[in-house]
Rosetta silent file (secondary structure, phi, psi, omega in degrees, C-alpha in Angstrom):
SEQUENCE: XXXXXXXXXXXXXXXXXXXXXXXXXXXXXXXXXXXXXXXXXXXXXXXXXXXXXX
SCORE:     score description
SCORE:     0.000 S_00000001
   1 L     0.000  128.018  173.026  100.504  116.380   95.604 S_00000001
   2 L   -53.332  156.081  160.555  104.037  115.046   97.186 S_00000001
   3 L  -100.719  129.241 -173.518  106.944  115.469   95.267 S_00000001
   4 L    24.042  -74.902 -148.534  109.468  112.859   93.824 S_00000001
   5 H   -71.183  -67.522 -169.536  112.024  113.218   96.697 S_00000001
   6 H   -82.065  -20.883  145.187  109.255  112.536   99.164 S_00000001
   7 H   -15.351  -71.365  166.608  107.439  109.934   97.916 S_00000001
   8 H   -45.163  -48.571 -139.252  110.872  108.245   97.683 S_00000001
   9 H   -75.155  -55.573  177.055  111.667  109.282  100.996 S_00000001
  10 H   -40.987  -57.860  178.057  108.246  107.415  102.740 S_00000001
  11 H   -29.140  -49.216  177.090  109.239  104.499  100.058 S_00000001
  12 H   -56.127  -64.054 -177.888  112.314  104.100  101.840 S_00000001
  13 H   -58.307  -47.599 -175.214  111.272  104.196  105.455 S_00000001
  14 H   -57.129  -33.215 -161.949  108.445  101.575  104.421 S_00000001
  15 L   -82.825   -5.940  168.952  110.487   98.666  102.719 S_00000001
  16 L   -76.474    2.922  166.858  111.669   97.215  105.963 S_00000001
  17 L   -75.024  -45.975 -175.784  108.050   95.948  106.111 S_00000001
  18 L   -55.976  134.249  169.036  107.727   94.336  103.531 S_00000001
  19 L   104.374    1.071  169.110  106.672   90.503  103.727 S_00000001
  20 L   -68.326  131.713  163.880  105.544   91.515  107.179 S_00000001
  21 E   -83.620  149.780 -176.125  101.804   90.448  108.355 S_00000001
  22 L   -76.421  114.120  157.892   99.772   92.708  109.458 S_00000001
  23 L   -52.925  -57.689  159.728   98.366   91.983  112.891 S_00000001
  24 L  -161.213 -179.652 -169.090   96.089   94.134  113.608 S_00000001
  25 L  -133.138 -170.996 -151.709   94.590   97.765  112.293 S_00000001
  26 L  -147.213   75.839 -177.508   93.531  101.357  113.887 S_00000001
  27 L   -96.245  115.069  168.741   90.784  103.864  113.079 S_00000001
  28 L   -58.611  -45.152  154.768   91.120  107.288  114.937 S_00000001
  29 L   122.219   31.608 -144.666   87.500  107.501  113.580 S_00000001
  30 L  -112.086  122.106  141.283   89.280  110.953  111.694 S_00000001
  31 L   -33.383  159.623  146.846   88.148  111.229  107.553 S_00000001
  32 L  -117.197  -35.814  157.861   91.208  111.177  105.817 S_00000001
  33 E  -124.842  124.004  154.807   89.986  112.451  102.274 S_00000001
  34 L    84.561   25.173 -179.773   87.095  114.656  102.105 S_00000001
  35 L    82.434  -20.154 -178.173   85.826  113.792  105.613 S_00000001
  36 E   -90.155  131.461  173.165   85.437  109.970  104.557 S_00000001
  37 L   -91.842  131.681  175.870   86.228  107.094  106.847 S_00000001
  38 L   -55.697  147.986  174.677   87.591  104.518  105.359 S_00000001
  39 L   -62.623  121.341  171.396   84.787  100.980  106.075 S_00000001
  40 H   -77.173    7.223  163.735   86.002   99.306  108.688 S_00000001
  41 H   -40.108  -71.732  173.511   84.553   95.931  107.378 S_00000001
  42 H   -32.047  -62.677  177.902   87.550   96.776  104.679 S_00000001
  43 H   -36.073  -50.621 -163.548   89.759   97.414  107.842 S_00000001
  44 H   -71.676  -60.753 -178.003   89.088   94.095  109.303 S_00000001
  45 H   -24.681  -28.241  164.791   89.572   92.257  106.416 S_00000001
  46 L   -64.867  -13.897 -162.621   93.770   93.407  106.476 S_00000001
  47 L   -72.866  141.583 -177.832   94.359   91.659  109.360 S_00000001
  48 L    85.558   -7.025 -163.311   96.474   88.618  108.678 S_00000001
  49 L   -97.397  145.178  176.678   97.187   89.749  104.697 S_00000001
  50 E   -72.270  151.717  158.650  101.247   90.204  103.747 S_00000001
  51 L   -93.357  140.986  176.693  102.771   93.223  102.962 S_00000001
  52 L  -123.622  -27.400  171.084  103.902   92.498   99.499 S_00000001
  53 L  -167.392  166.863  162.657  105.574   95.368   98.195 S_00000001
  54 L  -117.472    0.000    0.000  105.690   99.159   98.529 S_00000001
């Protein structure tokens, strides 16, 4: 589990996004937890939705 400081740290780097649309998305085809790939159905489904906050 991250700690405070980096958590904040990501937080930071991230907020110049916000209210941005997403265009398009990217699966290395890699699990990320436990070996599971995220669906891409779910994947497609970001494209065009706002970043609303971080």
């Amino acid at each position: 589990m991250p700690e405070l400081p980096e958590v904040e740290t990501v937080r930071r780097s991230l907020a110049p996004i916000v209210g941005a649309k997403i265009v398009g998305v990217w699966d290395s085809g890699k699990g990320l937890h436990m070996q599971r790939k995220p669906p891409r159905a779910k994947l497609k489904k970001l494209v065009g939705a706002t970043i609303t906050e971080v």
